[in-house]
Residue frames as a rotation matrix with the C-alpha (Angstrom) as fourth column:
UNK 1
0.240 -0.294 -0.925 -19.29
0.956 -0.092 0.277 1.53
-0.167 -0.951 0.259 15.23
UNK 2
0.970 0.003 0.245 -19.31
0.079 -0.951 -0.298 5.36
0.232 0.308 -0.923 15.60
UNK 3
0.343 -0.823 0.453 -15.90
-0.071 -0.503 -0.861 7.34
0.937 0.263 -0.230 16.40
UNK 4
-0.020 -0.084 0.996 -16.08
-0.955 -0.292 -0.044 7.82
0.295 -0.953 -0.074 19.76
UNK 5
0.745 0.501 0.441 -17.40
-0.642 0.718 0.268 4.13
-0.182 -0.483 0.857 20.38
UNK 6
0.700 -0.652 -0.291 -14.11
0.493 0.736 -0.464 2.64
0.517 0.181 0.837 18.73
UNK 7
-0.188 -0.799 0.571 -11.85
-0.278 -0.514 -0.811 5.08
0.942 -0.311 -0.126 20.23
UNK 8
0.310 0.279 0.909 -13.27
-0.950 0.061 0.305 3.93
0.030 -0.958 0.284 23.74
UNK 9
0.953 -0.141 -0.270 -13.49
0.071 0.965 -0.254 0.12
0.296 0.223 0.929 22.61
UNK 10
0.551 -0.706 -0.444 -9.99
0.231 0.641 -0.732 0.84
0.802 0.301 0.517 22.10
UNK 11
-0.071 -0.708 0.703 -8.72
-0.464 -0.600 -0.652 2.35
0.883 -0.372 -0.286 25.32
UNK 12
0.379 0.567 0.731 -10.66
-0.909 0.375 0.181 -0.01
-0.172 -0.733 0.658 27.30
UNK 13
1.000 0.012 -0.026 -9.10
-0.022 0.918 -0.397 -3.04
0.019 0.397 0.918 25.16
UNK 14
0.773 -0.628 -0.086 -5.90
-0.360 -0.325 -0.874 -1.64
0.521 0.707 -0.477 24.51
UNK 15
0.984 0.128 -0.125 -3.60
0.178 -0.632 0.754 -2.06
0.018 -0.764 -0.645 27.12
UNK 16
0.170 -0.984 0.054 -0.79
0.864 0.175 0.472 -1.94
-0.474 -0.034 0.880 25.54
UNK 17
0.259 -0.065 -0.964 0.82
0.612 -0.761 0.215 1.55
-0.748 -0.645 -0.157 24.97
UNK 18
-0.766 -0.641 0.045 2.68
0.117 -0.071 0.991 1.02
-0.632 0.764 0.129 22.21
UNK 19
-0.627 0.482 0.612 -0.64
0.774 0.474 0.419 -0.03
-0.088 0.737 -0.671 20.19
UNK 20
-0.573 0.548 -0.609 -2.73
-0.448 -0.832 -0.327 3.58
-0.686 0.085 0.722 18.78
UNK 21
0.107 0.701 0.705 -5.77
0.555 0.546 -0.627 3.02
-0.825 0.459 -0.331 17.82
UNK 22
-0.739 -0.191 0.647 -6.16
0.671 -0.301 0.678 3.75
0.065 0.934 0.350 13.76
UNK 23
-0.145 0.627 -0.765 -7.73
0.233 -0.730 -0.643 7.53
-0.962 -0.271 -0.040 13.16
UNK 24
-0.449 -0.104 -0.888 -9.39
-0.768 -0.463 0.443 8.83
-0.457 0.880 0.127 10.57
UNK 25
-0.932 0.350 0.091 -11.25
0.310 0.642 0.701 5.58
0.187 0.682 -0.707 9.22
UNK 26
-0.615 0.788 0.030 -14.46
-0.419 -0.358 0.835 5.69
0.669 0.501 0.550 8.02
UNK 27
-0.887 0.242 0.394 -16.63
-0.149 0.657 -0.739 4.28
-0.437 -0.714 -0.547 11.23
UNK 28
0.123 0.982 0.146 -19.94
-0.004 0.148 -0.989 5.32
-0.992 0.121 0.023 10.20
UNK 29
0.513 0.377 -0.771 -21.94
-0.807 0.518 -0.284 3.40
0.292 0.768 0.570 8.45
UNK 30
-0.590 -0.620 -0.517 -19.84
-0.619 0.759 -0.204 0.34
0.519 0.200 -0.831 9.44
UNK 31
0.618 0.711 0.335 -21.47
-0.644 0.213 0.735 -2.81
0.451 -0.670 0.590 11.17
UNK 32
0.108 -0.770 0.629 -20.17
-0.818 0.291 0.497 -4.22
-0.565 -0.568 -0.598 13.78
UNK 33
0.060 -0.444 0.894 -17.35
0.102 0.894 0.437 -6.83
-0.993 0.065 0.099 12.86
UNK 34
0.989 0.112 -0.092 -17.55
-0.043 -0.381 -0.924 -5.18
-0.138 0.918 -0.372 9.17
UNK 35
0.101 -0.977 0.190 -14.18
0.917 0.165 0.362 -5.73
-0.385 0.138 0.913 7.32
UNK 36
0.714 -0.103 -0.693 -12.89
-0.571 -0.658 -0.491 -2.12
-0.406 0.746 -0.529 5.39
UNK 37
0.637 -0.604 0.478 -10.50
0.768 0.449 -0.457 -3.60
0.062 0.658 0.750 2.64
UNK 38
-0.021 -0.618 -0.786 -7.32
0.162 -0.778 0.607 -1.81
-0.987 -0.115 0.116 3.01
UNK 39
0.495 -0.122 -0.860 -5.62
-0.758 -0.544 -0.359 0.06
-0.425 0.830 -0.362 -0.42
UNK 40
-0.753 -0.658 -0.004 -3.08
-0.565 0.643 0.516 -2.95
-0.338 0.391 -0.856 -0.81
UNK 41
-0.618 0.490 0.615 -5.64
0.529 0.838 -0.135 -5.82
-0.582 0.242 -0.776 -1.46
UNK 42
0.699 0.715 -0.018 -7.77
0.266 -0.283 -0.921 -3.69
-0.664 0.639 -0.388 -3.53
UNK 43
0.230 -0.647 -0.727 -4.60
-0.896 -0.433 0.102 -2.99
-0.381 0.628 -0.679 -5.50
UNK 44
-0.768 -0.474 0.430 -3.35
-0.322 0.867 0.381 -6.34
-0.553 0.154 -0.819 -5.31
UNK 45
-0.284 0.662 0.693 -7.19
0.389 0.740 -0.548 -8.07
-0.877 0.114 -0.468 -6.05
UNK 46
0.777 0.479 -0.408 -8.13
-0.181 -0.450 -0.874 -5.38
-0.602 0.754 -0.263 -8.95
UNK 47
-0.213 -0.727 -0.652 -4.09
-0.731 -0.324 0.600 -5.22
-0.648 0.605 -0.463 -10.65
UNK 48
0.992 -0.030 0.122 -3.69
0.118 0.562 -0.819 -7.19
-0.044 0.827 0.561 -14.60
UNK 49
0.338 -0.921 0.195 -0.41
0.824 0.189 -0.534 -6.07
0.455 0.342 0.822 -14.69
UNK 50
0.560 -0.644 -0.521 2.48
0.278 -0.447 0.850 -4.37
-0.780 -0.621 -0.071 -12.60
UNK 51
0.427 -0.674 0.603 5.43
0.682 -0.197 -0.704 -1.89
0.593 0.712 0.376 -13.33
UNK 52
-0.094 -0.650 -0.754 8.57
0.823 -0.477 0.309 -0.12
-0.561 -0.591 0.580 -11.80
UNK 53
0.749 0.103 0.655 8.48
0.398 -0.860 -0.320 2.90
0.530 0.500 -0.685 -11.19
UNK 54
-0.025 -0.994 -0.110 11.55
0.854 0.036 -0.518 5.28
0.519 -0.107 0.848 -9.92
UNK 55
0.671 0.359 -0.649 12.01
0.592 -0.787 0.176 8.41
-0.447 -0.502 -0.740 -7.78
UNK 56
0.243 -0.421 0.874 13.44
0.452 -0.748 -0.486 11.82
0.858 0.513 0.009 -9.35
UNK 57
-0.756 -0.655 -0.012 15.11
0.574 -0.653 -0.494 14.64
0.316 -0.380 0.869 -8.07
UNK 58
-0.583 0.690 0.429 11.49
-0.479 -0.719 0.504 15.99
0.656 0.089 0.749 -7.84
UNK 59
-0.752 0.344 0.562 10.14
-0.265 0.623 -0.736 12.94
-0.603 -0.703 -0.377 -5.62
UNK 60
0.443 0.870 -0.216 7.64
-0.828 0.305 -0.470 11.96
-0.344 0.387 0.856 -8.30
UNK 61
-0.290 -0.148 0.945 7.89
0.110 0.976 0.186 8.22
-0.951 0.158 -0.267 -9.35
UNK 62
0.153 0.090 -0.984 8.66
-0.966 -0.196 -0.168 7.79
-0.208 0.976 0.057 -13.11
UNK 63
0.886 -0.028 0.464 7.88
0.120 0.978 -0.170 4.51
-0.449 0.207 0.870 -14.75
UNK 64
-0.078 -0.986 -0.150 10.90
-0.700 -0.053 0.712 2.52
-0.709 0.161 -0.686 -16.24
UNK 65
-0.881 -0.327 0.342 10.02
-0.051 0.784 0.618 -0.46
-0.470 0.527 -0.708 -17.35
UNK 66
-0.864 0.422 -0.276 7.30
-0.273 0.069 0.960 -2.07
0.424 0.904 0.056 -19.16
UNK 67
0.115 0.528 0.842 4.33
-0.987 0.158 0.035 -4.38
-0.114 -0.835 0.539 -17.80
UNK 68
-0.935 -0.261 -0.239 5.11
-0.219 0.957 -0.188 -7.53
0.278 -0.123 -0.953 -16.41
UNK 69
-0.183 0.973 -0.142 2.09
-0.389 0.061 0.919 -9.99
0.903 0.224 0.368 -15.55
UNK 70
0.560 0.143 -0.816 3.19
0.732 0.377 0.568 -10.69
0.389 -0.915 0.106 -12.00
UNK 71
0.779 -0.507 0.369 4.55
-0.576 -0.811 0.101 -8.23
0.248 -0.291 -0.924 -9.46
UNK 72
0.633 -0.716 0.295 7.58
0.035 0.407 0.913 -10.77
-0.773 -0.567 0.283 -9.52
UNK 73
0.242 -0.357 0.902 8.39
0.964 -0.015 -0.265 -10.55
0.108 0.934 0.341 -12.82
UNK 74
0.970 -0.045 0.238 8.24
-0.079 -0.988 0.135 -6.59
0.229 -0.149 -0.962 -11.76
UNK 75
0.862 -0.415 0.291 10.93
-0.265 0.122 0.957 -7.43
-0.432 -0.902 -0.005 -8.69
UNK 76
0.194 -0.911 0.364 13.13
0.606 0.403 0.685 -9.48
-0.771 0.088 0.631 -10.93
UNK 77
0.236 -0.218 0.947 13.31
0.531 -0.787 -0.313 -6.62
0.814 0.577 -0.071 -13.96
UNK 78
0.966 -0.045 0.254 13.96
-0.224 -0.638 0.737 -4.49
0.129 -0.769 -0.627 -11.28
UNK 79
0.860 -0.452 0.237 16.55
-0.032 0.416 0.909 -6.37
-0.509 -0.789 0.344 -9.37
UNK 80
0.302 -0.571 0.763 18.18
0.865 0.500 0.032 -7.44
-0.400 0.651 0.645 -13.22
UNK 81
0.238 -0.075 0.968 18.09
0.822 -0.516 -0.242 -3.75
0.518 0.853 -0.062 -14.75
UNK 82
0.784 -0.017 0.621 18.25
-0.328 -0.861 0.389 -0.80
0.528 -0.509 -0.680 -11.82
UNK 83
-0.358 -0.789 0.499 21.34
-0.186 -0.463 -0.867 0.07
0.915 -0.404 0.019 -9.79
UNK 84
-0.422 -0.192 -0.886 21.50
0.836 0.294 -0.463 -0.06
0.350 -0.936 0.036 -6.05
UNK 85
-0.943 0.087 -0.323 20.66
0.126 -0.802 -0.585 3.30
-0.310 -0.592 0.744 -5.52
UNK 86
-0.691 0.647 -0.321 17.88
-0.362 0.075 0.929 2.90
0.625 0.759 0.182 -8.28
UNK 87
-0.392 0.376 -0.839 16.41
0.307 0.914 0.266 -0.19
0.867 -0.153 -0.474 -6.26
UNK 88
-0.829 0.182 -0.529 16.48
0.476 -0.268 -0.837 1.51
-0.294 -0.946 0.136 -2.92
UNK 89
-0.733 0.486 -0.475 14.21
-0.591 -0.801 0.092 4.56
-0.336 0.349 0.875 -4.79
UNK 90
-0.844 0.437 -0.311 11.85
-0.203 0.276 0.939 2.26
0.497 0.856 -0.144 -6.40
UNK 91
-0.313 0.794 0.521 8.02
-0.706 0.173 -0.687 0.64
-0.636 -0.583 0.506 -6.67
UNK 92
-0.905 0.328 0.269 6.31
0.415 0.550 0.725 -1.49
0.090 0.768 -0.634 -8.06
UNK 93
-0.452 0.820 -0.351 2.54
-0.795 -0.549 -0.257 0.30
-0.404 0.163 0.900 -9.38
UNK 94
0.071 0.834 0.548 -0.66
0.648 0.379 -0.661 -1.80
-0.759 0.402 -0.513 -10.73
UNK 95
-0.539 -0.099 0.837 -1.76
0.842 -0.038 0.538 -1.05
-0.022 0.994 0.104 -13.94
UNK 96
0.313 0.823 0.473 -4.50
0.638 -0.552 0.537 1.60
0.704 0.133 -0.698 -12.73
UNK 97
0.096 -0.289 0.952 -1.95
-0.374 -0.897 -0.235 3.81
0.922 -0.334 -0.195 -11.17
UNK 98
0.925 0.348 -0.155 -2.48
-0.059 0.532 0.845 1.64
0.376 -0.772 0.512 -7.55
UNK 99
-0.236 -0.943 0.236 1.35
-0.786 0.043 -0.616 1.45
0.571 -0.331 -0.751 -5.55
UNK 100
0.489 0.023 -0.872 1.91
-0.083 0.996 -0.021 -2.15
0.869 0.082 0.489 -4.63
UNK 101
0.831 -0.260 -0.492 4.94
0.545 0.202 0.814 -2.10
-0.112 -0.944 0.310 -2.74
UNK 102
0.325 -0.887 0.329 8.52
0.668 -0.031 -0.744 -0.71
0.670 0.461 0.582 -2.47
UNK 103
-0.629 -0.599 -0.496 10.01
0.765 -0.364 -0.531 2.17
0.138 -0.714 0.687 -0.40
């Protein structure tokens, strides 16, 4: 579906106000009813191992811990080792650099 043809699709479908259609994706080249894999599930389906990572005074996320082999194990090192304010500031990252989840 080209640009123009989903941006119609969606004003014709839409009719709710609140809902904007998503800009900026890749249309072409897509067939119709084609899935795009978001960034999560290709993080989530590709990760071996997770780690926390913190925000600085610089906004750049610095790892803390180690790797854990589930992004719960991540959550509960987290939860067991970082401050409140820590926790608020945090992620959890994939082994190949990938952000998982967190603030």
């Amino acid at each position: 579906m080209s640009y123009a043809k989903a941006i119609k699709h969606s004003s014709n479908h839409c009719k709710d106000k609140q809902r904007q259609p998503v800009l900026g994706m890749p249309f072409e080249g897509l067939k119709e009813g084609q899935h795009i894999e978001s960034y999560y599930s290709v993080a989530k389906r590709t990760a071996e191992s997770y780690h926390v990572r913190v925000e600085n005074d610089n906004k750049e996320f610095i790892r803390v811990s180690p790797d854990f082999d589930t992004e719960d194990d991540a959550i509960d090192w987290l939860r067991e080792n970082l401050n409140r304010d820590d926790q608020l500031f945090s992620r959890i990252y994939t082994q190949a650099e990938m952000y998982v989840s967190g603030w």
